[in-house]
Each structure stands twice: as C-alpha cells, then as structure tokens.
N, C-alpha and C positions, 0 to 999 in steps of 0.2 A: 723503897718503892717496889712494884709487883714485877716492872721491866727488872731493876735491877737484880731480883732474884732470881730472873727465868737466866736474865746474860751468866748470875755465878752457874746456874747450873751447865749452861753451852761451855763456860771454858772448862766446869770439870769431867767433861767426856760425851763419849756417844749414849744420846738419851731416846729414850724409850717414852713419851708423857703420856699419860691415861688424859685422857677426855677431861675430868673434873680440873685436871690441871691449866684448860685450856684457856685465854683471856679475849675479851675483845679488843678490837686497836686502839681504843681509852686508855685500858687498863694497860696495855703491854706497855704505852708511853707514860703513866702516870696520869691520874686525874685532872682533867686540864679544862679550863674552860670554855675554850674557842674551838671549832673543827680543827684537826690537822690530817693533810693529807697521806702521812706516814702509814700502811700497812691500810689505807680506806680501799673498800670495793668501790667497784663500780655502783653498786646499792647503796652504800653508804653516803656515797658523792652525792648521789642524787635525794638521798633521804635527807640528807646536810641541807640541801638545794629547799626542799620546800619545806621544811620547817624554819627557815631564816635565819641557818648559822652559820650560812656564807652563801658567796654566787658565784657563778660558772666564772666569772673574772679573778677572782678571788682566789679559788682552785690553780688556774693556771698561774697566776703571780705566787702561789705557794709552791709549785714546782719548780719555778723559775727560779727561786730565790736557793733552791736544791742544787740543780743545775752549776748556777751561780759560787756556792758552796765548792760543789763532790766534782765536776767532771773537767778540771783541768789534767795534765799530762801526771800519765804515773810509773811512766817507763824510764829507762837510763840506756843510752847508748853502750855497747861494746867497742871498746877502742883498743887498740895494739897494748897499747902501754897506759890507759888507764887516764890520761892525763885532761885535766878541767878543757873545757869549750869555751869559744866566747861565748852570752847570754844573746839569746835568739827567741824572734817572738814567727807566732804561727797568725790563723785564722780569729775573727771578735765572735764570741761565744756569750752568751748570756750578756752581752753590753761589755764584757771583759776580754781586754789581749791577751790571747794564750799564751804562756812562757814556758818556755824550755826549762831543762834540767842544764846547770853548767859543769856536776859531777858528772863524770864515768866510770863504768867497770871495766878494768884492764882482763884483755882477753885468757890470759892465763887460769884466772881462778876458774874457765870453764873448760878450755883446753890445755890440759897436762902435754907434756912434750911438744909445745908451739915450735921450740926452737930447731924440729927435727922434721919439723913438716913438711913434704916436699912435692905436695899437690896442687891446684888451681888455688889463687891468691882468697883468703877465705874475705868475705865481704862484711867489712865490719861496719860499725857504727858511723852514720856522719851525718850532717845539717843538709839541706838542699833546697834554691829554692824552686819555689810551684813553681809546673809552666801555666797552671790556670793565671796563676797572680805571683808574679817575683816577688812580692812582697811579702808572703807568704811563705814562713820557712817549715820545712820536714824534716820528720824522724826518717832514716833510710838506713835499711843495713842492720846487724845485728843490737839488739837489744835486749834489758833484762826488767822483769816486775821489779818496781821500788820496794823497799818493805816497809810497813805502815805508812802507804804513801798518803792518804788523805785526799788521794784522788782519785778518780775511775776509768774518764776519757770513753765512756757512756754513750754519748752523744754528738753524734759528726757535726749538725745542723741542727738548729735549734729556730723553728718558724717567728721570730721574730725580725720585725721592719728595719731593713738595712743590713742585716748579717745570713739572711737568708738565703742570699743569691750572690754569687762572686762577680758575673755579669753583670749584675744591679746593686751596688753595693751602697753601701753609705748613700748619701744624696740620690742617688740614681733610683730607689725603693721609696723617696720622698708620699708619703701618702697623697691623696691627691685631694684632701683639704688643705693642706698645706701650703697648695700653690703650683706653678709649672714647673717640670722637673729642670735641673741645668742645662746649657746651651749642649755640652757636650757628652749628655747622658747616652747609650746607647736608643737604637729608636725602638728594639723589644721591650724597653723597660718601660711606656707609657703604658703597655696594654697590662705588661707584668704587675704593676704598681697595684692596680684596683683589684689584685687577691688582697682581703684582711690578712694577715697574724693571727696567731694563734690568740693573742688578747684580745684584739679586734673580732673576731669570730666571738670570742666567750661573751664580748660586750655586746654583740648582737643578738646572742641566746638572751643573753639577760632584758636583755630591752623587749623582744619578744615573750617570752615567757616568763619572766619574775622567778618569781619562786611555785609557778604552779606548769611546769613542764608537761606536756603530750607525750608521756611515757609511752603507750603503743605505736605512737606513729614512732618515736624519737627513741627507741630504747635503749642506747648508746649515748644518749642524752649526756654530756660533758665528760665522760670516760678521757683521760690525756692518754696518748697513743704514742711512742716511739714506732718505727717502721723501720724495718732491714733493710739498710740501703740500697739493695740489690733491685728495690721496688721502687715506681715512678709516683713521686706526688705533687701537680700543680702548682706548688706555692713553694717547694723546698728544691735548694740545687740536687741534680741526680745526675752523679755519671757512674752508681756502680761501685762507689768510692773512690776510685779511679783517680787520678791528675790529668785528667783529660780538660783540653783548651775547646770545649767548645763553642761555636757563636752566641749562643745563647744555654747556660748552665740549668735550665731550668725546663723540664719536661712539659709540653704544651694540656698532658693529657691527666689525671690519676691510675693510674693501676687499676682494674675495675673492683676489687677488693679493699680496697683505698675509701676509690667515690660510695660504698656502699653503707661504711665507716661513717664519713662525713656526712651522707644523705640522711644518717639514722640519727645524728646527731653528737657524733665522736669527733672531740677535738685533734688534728692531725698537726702534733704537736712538734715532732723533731722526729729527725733523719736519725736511726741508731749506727753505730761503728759496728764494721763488720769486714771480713776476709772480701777484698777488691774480687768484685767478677770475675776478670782478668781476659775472656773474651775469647776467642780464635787462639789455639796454641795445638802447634805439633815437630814433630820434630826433625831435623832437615840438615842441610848441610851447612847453616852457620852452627859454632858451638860458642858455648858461655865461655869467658875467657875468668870468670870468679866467682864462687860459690857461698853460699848459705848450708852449713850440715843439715840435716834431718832435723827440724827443728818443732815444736810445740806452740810457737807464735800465730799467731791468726789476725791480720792486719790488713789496713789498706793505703797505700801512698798518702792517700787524701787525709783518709780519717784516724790513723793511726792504731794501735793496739788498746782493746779496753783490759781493764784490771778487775780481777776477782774480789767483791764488797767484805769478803771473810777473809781474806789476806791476799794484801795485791802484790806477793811476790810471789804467788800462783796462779795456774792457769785459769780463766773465765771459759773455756774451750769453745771450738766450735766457731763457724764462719759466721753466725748469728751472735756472738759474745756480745755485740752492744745492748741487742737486744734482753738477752740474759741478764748482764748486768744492770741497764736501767730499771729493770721490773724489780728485781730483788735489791736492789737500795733502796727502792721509792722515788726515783728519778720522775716514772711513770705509772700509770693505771695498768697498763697491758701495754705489747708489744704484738707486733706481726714479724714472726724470722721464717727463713726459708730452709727448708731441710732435703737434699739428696741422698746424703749418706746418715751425717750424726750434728745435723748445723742446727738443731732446735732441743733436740733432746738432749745436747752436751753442756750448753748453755743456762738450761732448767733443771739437771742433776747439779753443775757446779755452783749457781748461785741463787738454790733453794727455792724456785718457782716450779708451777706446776705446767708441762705441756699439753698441748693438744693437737695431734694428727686426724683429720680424716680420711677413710677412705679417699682415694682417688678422683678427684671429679667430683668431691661436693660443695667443695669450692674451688678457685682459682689454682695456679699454678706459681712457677716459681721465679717469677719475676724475667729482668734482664736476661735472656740467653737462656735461661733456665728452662727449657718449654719441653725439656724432654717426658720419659712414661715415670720417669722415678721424683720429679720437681714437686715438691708441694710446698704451700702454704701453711706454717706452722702457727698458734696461738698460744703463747706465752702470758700468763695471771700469775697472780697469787692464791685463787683458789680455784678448783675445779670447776664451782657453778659459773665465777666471771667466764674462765673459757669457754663453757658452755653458750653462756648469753650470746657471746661473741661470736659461735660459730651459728649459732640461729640467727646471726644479723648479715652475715654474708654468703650465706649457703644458696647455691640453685646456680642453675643454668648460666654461661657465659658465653657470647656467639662468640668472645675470641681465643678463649680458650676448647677446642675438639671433645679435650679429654674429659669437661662436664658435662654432654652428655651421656648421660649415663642411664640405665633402667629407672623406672618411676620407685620401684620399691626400695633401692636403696636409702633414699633419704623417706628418713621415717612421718607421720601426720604429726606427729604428735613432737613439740617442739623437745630438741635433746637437751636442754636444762630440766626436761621433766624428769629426765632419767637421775639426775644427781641424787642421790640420797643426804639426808637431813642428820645433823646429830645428834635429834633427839630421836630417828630411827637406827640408832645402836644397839641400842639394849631390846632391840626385837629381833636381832641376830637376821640383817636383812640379804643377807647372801645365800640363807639356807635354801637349798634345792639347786645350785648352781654349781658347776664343774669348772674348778680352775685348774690349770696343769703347771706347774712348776718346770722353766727349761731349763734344764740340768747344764744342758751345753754351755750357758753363759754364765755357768758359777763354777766353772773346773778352778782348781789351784796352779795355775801355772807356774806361778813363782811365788816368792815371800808376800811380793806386792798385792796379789790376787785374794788373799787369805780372810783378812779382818772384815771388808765390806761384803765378801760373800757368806762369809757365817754370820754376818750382821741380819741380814737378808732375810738367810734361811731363817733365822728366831723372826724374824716379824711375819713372815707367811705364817708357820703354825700358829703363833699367839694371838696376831691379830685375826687373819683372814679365816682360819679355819675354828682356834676356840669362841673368839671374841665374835666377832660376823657370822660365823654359821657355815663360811663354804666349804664343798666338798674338796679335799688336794688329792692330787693325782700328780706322779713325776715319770718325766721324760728317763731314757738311758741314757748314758753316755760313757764310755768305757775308762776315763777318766776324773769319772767322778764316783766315789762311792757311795753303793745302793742305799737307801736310809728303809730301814725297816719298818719304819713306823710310818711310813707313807705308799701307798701301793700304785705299784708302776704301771703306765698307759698297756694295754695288750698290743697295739697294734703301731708299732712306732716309726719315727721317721724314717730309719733306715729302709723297713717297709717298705712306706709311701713312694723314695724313691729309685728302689728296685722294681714296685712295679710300673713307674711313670717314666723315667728318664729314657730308658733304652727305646719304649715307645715312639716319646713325644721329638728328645732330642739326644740323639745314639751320637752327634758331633760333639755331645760334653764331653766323652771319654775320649777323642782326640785333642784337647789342652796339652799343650806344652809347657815344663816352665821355662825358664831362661837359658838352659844349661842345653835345650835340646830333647826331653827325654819325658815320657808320657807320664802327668802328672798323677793319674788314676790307673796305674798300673796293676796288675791281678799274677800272682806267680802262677803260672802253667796255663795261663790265656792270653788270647788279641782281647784288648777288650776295643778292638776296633772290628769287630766281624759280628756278624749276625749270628755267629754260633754262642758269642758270647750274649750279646743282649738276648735271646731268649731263653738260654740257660742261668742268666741272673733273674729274668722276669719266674721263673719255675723254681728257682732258689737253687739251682744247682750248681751256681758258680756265687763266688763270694762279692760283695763291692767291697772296694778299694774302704779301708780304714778313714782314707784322709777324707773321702765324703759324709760330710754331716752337715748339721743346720748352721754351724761357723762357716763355713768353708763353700757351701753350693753355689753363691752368689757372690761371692768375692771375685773380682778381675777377670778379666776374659769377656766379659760384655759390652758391646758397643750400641751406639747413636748414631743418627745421623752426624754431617757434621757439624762441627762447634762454630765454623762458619758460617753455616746458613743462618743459625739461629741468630748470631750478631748484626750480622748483613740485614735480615730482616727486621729486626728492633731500629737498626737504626734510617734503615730506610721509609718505617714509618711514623720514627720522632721526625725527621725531614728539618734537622737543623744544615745551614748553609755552608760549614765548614765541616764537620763529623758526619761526612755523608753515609760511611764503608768503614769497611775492619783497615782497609789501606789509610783513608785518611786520620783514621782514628791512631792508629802505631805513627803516623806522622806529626798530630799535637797531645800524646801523651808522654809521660816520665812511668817508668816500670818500678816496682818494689823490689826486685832482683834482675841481676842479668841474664840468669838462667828463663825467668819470663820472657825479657825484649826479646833473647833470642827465639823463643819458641814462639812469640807474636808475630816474626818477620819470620821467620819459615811456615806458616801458616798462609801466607799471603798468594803463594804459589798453588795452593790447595783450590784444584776446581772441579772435585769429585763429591758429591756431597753424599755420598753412601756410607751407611755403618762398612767398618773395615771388615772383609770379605773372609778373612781366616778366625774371627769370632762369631759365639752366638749374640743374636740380636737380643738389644736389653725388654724389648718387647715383649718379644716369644719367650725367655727367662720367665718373664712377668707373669704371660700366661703357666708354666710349668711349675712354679713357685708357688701360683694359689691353688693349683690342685693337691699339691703333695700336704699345703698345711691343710686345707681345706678335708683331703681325706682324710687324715691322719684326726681331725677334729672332729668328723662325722663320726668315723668307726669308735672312737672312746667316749662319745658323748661331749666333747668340751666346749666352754661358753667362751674360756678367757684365758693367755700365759701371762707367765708371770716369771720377773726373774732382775736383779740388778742392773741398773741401765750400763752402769761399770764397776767393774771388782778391783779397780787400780784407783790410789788415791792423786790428788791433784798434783801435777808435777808444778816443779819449778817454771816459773812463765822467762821463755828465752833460755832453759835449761835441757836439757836430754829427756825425749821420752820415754815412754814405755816399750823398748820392741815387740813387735809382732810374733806370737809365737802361739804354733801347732789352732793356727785359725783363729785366732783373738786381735784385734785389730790392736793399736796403739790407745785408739779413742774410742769408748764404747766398750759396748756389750758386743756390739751387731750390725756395726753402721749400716750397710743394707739392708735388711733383713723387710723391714715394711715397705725400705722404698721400692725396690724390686716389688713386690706383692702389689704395693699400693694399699694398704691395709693400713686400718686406725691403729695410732698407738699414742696413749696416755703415759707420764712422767708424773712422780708426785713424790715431797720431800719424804723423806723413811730415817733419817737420825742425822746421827755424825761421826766420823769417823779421827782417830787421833794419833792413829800413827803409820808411817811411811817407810818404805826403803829407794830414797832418791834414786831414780838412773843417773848416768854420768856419761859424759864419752870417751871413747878411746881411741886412741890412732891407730889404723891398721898397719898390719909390720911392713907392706912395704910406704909406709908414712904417708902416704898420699891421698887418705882418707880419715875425718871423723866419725865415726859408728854410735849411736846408743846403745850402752850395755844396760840389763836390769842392776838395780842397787843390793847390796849383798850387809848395809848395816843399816838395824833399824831407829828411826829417828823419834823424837815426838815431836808431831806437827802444832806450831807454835799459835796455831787457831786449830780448835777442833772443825772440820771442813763438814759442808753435809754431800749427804749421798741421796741417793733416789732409786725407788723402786718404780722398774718398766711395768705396761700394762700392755698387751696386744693380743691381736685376733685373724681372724679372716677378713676379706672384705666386707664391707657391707654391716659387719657387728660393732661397731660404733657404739650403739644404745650400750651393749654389754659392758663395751670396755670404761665407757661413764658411770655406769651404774658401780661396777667392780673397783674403780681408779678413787671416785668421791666416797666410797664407803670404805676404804682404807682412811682416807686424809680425814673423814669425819670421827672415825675411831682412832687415831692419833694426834692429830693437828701437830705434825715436829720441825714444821716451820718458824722460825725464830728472825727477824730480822737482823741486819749487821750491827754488831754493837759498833762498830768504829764511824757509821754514817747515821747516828738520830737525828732526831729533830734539830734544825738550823735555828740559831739564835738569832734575835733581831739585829745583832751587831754584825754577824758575818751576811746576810740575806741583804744587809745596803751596803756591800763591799762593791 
C-alpha cells in the first residue's frame, strides 16, 4: 500500500520528498471506503460533511474511538531500586479507567554514582492520591518515556457526560433528559449539566444543518479541537492542570478565544496535557528539603506527561506537548497551545505539526496567569492553511485582553488564508522578488548534537526556498558560524542594530550581572557603564561585548509584574467559593515537586506587585527588540528569517538535557526571540533527522549535585524524529511569514504521520 511505502521510507532516514511524491489522506491510509478522520483537514471534514460520508457525530465518535485507543499512560515512574508498584488506577478517560504502569525504572540506569550522592534527597518516582478526588491516583516525582509505549496521555479531559468534570462526575453530569440529578449531587451541577458533550453538540450541528452547513457564518464548522489546559473552557474541568480542590472544577466562562471557536462552529473537544501553570512562585526563606535534577519533563499533577507519537521514550517538548501530541497522532483537527518562551513551537517541531504565531494582539493572550507582553496564543494544524482558517476565525479586538488593541493596519482586510500559497503555485517559483535572510545565529555547531539538523536545514533553504521557490537568500553573521560563499551577507547587521539602539534606548543592559558578581557585557579598557562608553559604541569606537547577539539579548534579566497579581486576578474573577486567592489555592492543592510548594508559599508574603527593580522591564526589551530586528530588516530589504526551530535532536523524555551553551537554550533555537518582539512566527515539518549524542548526567565532585553533560557518542535514533524549519519576522509581517511558511510545506509536504498510531480497528475503538 502507498502509506506503507512512504512509513519504509521514514524509517530509512532524513527525507527530502518532491511534491509528485506527495498523497492525499486517502491514499497515505490506503484506499478505503468510508471517511476516516486520520491526517483529514478541517476542509475535508466539512467536505465529508456535505457530501454524505459522515456527520459531525460521526467525526467525533471517530476521535473518540482514537482517544479511546492512543492516550492512556506512557510514562514509568523512577524508583531507588527499580522495584514493581502495586496496580493503580487514575482519572475515566474516553469511558475507560486509566491504569498505571506496575513496572519501574531503577534510578541508577540514569544516575551513575547514586550511592555517593550526598545532596538534597533526589524526588523519585511514587503514586499519590488527588486532593481533587482521592480516588484518583498520580504519577509524582521522577519518571521516564516508555519505549514503544502505545500510548500518548494527549489528553487531560476529554468533553464527554460524566468524566468531564470531577465536581460533577458520573451521575452528578446525568444529562437532564434523563431525569433529576441525585439527592446528593453537588447543587453547581444542575446548572453545569445542560452544557452538551462534545457529541451532544455534534448531534445538534447535525440536527441543524444535515449535511448542508453555513460555512460563512460557521467556518470552523465541526473542526475537533484539543485546548492547552492553561485555557478556560465552560464545559471541561480547568484548574491549569493543576490538583487543585476547587468548589466547583469547572470554569463558569470560555476563554474568549475559546467561545469564538465554538460560536464559528468548532467542536471543544478535550482539555490537552500540558506543563501545570503553576501560579505565584518566588523565592524566600522556606527551602525545598528534595529535588528533581534539571530535567526535560514537561508535566502537570493533574494531567501528567504526554509522549512523543514518533517514539515515546522521547521528548514531545514544550509546556504545550498535549497539544503537539494530540494534533500529530490524529487525536485531533487543531489545537490552541500557549507559547512565552518555546511552548508551541517545541511541540510542532517534535511531533511534526505546523505552528502558528501572531503578532501580538491579533488575537488573545495566554491564558491562566499568562497575561503578560510576551503570552500568546498559539495554533497548532497540520497544514499551514488550517492554521490560517483558524487564526481568521479568532482574530480582532478583545476588551479583556489591553494587548489587542492594537493599530488598524496590522491585521490585514484581506483574510490571511489568502496569503497561503497553493501547490499547484510551485512550479511558478512563487517567492521570486522576496528577501529571506537565513539566521546564522541559530545554526552555530556547538556541539556534536547541533551538527546534522543544522546542515539538514541549510540544504532545504538553498534547494527549496531559493532554487525551487525563487527566494532571494541573504545570511546573517555570526563569528561562529562559517561564512558560506555562495550566499551573500546582510550589509548592515545585528550587531549594528544594537550598537546603535541599546546605549540609546537602554544603557541599564550593560549593567547585568551574572551570578558570580561581575559585569556580563564587559569591554577590556572600558565602563561600559558610563556615558563615554555608550557613545563611543554608538560612533563605533568602542567594541560590543562578543557575548551580545541575537541568542543572548533577551535571555534573563527581564521581568513582569508580578506572578501574583496575575493569579490573584484570574482567580478572583472565576469567583469560585473555596479557590478564592493564591493563599487559598496553596491551601487545596498537591505540587508536582517540592521545590514548587516551596516557592508557592514564599510567594504568599509577596505584596509588591512591580517588576523586580534591578531588571529591565520585559516591556521596554519588547519595545528595544523590534527596533533593532525591525532596522536591521529595513536597511537590507528583508521580508522573512529563517533558520532551525532546533539544531538538537530529541532527548530522552525523563533523561538529561541538552546544556545551554554560548547562548543556545536547552529547548529551541530561540525561545524568546518572538515572544519578547511579539512578532509572527511560523513552524513547519522540514525532514527527519536519525542520529543523536544522548546527554547524560553527572554528579558534581563535591557529590551534591546532578548536572547535564552534552553526549560525546553517537547513536542511531531508533525512529528517525522530525525536525522543523522556523519562519519569522517583525511585527506586523504576518501575511509574509504565511506566504513564505506555506510555500515551503507546499514544495515539500515532509509531514508523515506516526506509523506506531494509524487508523483504530473496529475491535480496539469498542474496548
């Protein structure tokens, strides 16, 4: 069969596919006779829809039956000595009780020298139950990806009657055809009860509309929808992922990003697993009495760790991973994740979906606590156009969100799916006349690790983007990277940019400290804390610091208001009767580590709500950040970068990361880089990659710590993993970076779905 050929080619390495190679989701599954929602757009749903080869009910009980299938538990506790659990069930999922794993991994095979350790008790593996519901048992404490687990753990919440809400559960969710709820139902649950289900809803489209849908009014018309649990949706429990005991688990309102979704006709399908909010946290005079090393996990109490669909004994990354993973199984149509640093974009490089940033303010913000200048709203597809649809169905003004509004001109008349390019305009090479710049900065080789995906990179810029589409390439500097001859470098470059902005705008960045005491941007033979230095750098007479580049400008040293206000606030206008405050809240929840509860209860004391007074504010960064890319794109002409979303391949999930080194995050290209700006940025799948040099950790010699070291032997990764090519811009160039993002994906299409999660038999889908 046509799938089967494309899966020999994914396991024999990093592929390259031309266009003719490309199938539809028919053909990628095998000729079949009935709709299947596996790899279906949002267009196809609905084109299913009114030719009569299924119905919006139909769709959702195919997901469900996915669900049902892929998102049980795929993780395995870390324990001292390795030794079996009793069997433990958790939260009812798709009509099923979740089950533990009764295996464990003994901590050793991850920490060498355990028995010389002689720091803070490390926090390993254990069961626990909810304080929402003791009935309810948790993963806590260290854990490892299963390998070939056959499951994902996708989806926290799943909008079906009776498992939807922990408050209203079973009987208490009784639909209200059915009768009066129990004597000793809570009394939230009568009003809770008359939200439909996600089936219920589809059965209502259906009833309404048949098979001939109000596509203009409804354009989201049955699209199934995971959402970042970070986000509030009416009908599903939300505390942030959290184990929070609220009085009622279920937000009275949607996210206004949410209802816009639902209004247009998007089923609000399931809560996605994602990194717990975690809320109010600083640091104080209680201390953690047991630790978690540096770890690659990305979890929440509640909802636990989701697993990468290409091999789930690596990382899905990113505080968004439910999201990531439901979209790239087929769990779901799209997701909504939320991105500060790298929480959308890490998720759509590791499990081969396509993202989508906008500008600042063209839609919503970032959910729970998230309301800061760098929070956004991310869209997670499988193709470029759905994200497009997507972000033309919640785009515009929000009186509660400040930060939409925004100038009239940024959002453009003209709807931005128009911008998507087509693949049948390939072969009119539709990039020609357009300036891309290649950012050198986030393809330096830092280590072994950094190597394969960045020269994977560099070959699909020149083959695709500049032979094949027609763009202009142009490359940034970086003293670290060697020049490529055959591509001609920007005149007027960053370092430029902020030589002549920084001393101007914010002469306080050159007094950063790092930990040690001792001025991070230091200059031999200047203060670069005096006025004779900032206008001897603005004249170019004095050097800037090396360690200043486009890695490194925005990394740490930025603050917010604080973490408190923004909690305080959410929660005081959810206005449940128990979860009034961040106090009452650290009063009915359970923490993911200790190093959290502590930092949740030293925060409590916090009644200053200013960004911290010896940083620059993440604001004014904000402002300083789009002038320098903003010049620097003027003076060369440029529409669009471009560059690896990361040059490290997926670690081990629950293993050692990648360290940070000479400005390269652990995760990412760039983790700030947009959010700071507030600038569009596009993710889109670019191949696969097939071999690795694991990190590992080490104990430091006076034993009292785990470190991650980079890996020093190389492996073959036992799935070829894909990778993703970033797209970004200035503010405001959004149209660009659609136009530039979709006419790559349209000249390669190297998206492949998981061979380990197809289509569900009729025998597992009634399990």
């Amino acid at each position: 069969m046509a799938m089967q050929r494309r899966v020999a080619l994914l396991q024999g390495g990093l592929m390259v596919l031309a266009a003719a190679a490309v199938l539809v989701p028919e053909l990628l599954w095998g000729q079949q006779s009935q709709f299947h929602v596996e790899e279906a757009s949002i267009t196809d749903i609905q084109h299913a829809i009114q030719t009569g080869q299924t119905s919006c009910k139909q769709v959702v009980q195919a997901y469900l039956a996915r669900a049902k299938a892929y998102n049980g538990v795929c993780t395995a506790l870390v324990t001292k000595d390795g030794a079996p659990i009793p069997p433990s069930t958790g939260m009812v999922r798709a009509g099923t009780l979740l089950r533990y794993p009764t295996q464990t991994v003994a901590a050793p095979t991850l920490f060498s020298g355990l028995d010389g350790y002689q720091g803070l008790p490390l926090e390993f593996g254990k069961m626990v139950p909810s304080i929402s519901d003791p009935s309810v048992q948790l993963q806590y404490g260290l854990r490892v990806g299963i390998p070939e687990a056959g499951q994902l753990n996708a989806l926290e919440t799943l909008n079906i009657r009776g498992e939807r809400s922990i408050t209203c559960k079973g009987d208490f969710d009784r639909a209200p055809s059915a009768g009066p709820l129990p004597a000793d139902a809570p009394a939230v649950c009568e009003e809770f009860r008359k939200q439909p289900d996600a089936l219920e809803r589809a059965a209502e489209l259906d009833k309404q509309y048949g098979s001939n849908p109000d596509l203009a009014k409804l354009p989201m018309y049955c699209a199934v929808f995971s959402i970042k649990d970070w986000y509030d949706t009416k009908d599903m429990r939300g505390t942030g992922g959290d184990d929070v005991n609220f009085a009622m688990d279920v937000p009275k309102a949607d996210f206004p990003d949410v209802a816009k979704l639902r209004n247009k006709g998007a089923i609000i399908y399931a809560v996605a697993t994602a990194a717990s909010v975690g809320g109010a946290s600083a640091a104080g005079p209680e201390k953690p009495k047991a630790v978690v090393p540096e770890t690659d996990l990305q979890y929440s109490p509640w909802g636990g760790q989701a697993c990468n669909p290409y091999d789930t004994a690596r990382v899905p990354r990113g505080s968004s991973a439910g999201s990531g993973v439901s979209v790239g199984a087929n769990l779901v149509t799209c997701s909504i994740c939320e991105q500060t640093t790298g929480s959308c974009k890490g998720p759509a490089s590791r499990n081969n979906t396509v993202n989508l940033l906008p500008t600042k303010g063209i839609h919503m913000d970032g959910g729970i606590a998230a309301k800061n200048a760098g929070d956004r709203a991310g869209i997670l597809c499988k193709s470029m156009k759905e994200a497009a649809l997507v972000e033309d169905a919640i785009k515009g003004y929000e009186p509660e969100d400040e930060f939409t509004a925004i100038p009239k001109g940024i959002i453009p008349s003209e709807p931005y799916a128009s911008f998507v390019v087509p693949d049948s305009a390939v072969k009119d090479k539709p990039l020609k006349g357009m300036r891309i710049a290649i950012a050198r900065e986030f393809m330096v080789k830092h280590t072994k690790n950094d190597a394969a995906i960045s020269d994977a990179i560099d070959e699909e810029i020149k083959k695709v983007l500049r032979d094949k589409l027609g763009a202009t390439i142009v490359e940034t500097v970086d003293p670290l990277y060697p020049d490529d001859p055959t591509i001609p470098n920007i005149a007027y470059t960053f370092q430029d940019a902020m030589a002549d902005i920084l001393p101007h705008n914010v002469p306080q960045f050159f007094y950063r400290k790092s930990p040690a005491g001792e001025l991070m941007y230091s200059v031999p033979g200047w203060d670069v804390r005096t006025i004779d230095y900032d206008l001897a750098l603005e004249q170019r007479k004095a050097p800037l610091s090396p360690k200043v580049n486009l890695r490194t400008l925005y990394l740490g040293g930025l603050s917010d208001p604080s973490s408190l206000l923004y909690i305080d606030e959410y929660l005081a206008s959810r206005g449940d009767t128990r979860v009034k405050d961040w106090a009452s809240w650290v009063a009915n929840a359970t923490f993911k580590s200790d190093t959290e509860r502590v930092r949740a209860h030293n925060a409590l004391g916090n009644e200053d709500p200013r960004p911290q007074p010896d940083a620059i504010s993440f604001i004014e960064m904000q402002s300083v950040l789009r002038m320098i890319v903003l010049k620097v794109m003027q003076e060369n002409k440029i529409d669009v970068f471009v560059n690896p979303e990361q040059t490290t391949p997926p670690y081990l999930l629950g293993g050692a990361p990648e360290p940070e080194v000479n400005g390269r995050p652990s995760i990412s290209c760039c983790t700030g880089l947009t959010a700071v700006m507030g600038a569009p940025e596009a993710e889109v799948p670019a191949g696969y990659v097939n071999t690795v040099y694991n990190p590992k950790y080490e104990i430091t010699a006076d034993k009292k710590e785990y470190v991650a070291v980079t890996g020093d032997v190389e492996s073959k990764l036992p799935h070829p993993m894909p990778i993703s090519m970033m797209f970004w811009s200035g503010p405001g160039y959004d149209s660009d970076v659609i136009k530039v993002a979709s006419a790559y994906e349209a000249a390669t299409h190297h998206r492949i779905p998981p061979p380990a999660f197809g289509p569900v038999s009729e025998e597992i889908s009634k399990r």
